[in-house]
TORMARTOR-12654 format. One record per residue (C-alpha): x, y, z; residue in one letter. Coordinates in pm, whole numbers, plus 32768, in hexadecimal, padded with zeros to 4 digits. Example, Ala and Ser with C-alpha at 12.3 -4.5 7.8 and 13.67 -1.06 7.14 Angstrom:
residues 2
84CE7E3E830Ca85577F9682CAs
This chain:
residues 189
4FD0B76DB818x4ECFB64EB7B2x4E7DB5BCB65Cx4CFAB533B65Dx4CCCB431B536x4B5FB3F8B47Cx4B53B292B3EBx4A57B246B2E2x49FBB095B312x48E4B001B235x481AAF04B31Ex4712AE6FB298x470DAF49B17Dx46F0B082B252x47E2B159B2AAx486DB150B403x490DB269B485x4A4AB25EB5B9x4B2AB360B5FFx4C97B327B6AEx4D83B3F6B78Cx4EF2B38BB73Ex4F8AB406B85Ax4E51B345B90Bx4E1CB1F0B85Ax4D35B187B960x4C56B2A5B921x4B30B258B803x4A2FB32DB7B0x48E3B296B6EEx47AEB356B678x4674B307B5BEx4674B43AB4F5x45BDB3DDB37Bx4550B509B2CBx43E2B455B302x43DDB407B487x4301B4B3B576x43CDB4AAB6B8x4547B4D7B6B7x45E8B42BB7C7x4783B453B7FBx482EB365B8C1x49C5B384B91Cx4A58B246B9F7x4B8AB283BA8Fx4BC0B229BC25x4A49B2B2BC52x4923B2A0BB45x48C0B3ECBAE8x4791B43DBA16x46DAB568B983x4581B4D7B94Cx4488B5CBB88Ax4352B64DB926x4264B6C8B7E8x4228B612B6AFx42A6B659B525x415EB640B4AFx41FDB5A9B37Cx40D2B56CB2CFx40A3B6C4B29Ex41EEB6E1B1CCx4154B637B0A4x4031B77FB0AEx40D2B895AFF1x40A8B9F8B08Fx409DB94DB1EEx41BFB8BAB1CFx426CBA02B18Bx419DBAA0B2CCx4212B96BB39Bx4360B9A1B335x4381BB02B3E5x42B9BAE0B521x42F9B961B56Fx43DCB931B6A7x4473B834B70Bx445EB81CB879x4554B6FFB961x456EB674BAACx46E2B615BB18x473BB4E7BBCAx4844B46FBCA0x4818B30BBD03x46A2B2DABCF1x468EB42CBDAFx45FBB58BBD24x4748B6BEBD2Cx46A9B7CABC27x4638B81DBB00x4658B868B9A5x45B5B944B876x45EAB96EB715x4545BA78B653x44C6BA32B4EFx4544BB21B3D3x446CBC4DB43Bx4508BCA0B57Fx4539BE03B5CCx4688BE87B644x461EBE75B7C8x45CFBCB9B791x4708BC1CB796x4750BAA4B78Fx4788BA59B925x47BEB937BA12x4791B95EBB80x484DB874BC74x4887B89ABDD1x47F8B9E9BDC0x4907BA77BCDDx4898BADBBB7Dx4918BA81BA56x48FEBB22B8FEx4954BA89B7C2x4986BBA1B6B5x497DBB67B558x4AF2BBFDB4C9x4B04BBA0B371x4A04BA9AB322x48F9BB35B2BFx4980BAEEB16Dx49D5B9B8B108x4AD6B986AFB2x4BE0B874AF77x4D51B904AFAAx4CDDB9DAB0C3x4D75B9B7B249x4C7EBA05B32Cx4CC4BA7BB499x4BBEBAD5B5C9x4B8ABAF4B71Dx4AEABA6DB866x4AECBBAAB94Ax4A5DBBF5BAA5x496ABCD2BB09x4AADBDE5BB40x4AEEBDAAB9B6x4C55BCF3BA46x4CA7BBFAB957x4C8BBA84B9D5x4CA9B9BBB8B7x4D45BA0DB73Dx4CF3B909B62Ax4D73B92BB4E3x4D17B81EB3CFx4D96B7E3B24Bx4C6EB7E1B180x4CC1B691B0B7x4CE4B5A9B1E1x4C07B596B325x4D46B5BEB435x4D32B6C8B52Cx4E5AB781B5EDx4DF0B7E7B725x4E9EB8D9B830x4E0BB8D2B990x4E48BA09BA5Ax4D25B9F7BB95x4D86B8E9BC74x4C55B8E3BCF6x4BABB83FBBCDx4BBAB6D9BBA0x4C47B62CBA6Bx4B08B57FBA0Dx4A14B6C4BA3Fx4AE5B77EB939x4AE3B66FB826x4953B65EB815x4933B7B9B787x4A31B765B6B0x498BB60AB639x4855B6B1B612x48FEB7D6B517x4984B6BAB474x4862B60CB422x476FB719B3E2x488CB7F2B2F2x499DB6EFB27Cx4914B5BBB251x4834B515B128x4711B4DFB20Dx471DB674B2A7x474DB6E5B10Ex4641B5E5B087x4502B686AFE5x43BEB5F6B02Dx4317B66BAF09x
């Protein structure tokens, strides 16, 4: 079992956001994430630096447009390259709101696939637990995460032994950001 922390620092007058592993002090996670930045990049140090740098742009712009924003909302996705060291291992994708029921949420390392399905969340209330999954392509579970919805901690449960620590934490960093946090829920209208 592994707890993943989100910490909320103001530098600068900007937020900064870190996230922690307590059974892992050593391990940090950072990302840029601001509800108006046009590339995402994810970045977890531990004994290796691994990244998930995006490949296509928000367009952000385009949020302030009503109607398009709406449009760009469903067919925007968000499309990564994974890192190990400086060194390309896979990719990700993240569908906007409008995917069908055959696009899943997926990241591909070492040639093993990786989906990350949605459980609960695709509500968000206060008093609520959520729980989901991060399966592989044989719908075995390899991760479980299950959050409180007042506090941004994560308990994770690792079954695949095969997936690394670090490549399981950036799907859940990136649900916490884009669902959970002020900057995913923030309205730029």
């Amino acid at each position: 079992m592994y707890t993943l922390v989100r910490k909320e620092d103001k530098i600068n007058g900007k937020k900064e956001y870190t996230f922690h592993m307590l059974e892992k002090p050593s391990l940090v996670g950072y990302t840029n994430y601001r509800y108006n930045t046009e590339k995402f990049e994810w970045k977890i140090v531990n004994n290796h630096i691994w990244e998930w740098r995006q490949r296509n742009r928000n367009y952000r712009l385009i949020d302030y447009i009503p109607i398009v924003n709406t449009i760009k909302s469903f067919v925007l996705k968000l499309e990564y390259e994974i890192y190990k060291d400086g060194e390309v291992i896979g990719e990700a994708s993240f569908y906007g709101l409008g995917k069908n029921k055959d696009e899943r949420d997926f990241f591909i390392v070492n040639g093993k696939k990786y989906f990350c399905c949605q459980g609960n969340t695709n509500v968000i209330r206060p008093l609520k637990k959520y729980e989901w999954t991060i399966e592989d392509e044989d719908h075995n579970v390899a991760v479980k995460v299950n959050k409180d919805a007042s506090r941004p901690i994560y308990r994770m449960q690792k079954f695949d032994s095969d997936l690394d620590i670090e490549l399981f934490i950036f799907p859940i960093m990136h649900m916490d950001m884009s669902a959970f946090s002020v900057e995913g829920q923030t309205n730029t209208l």
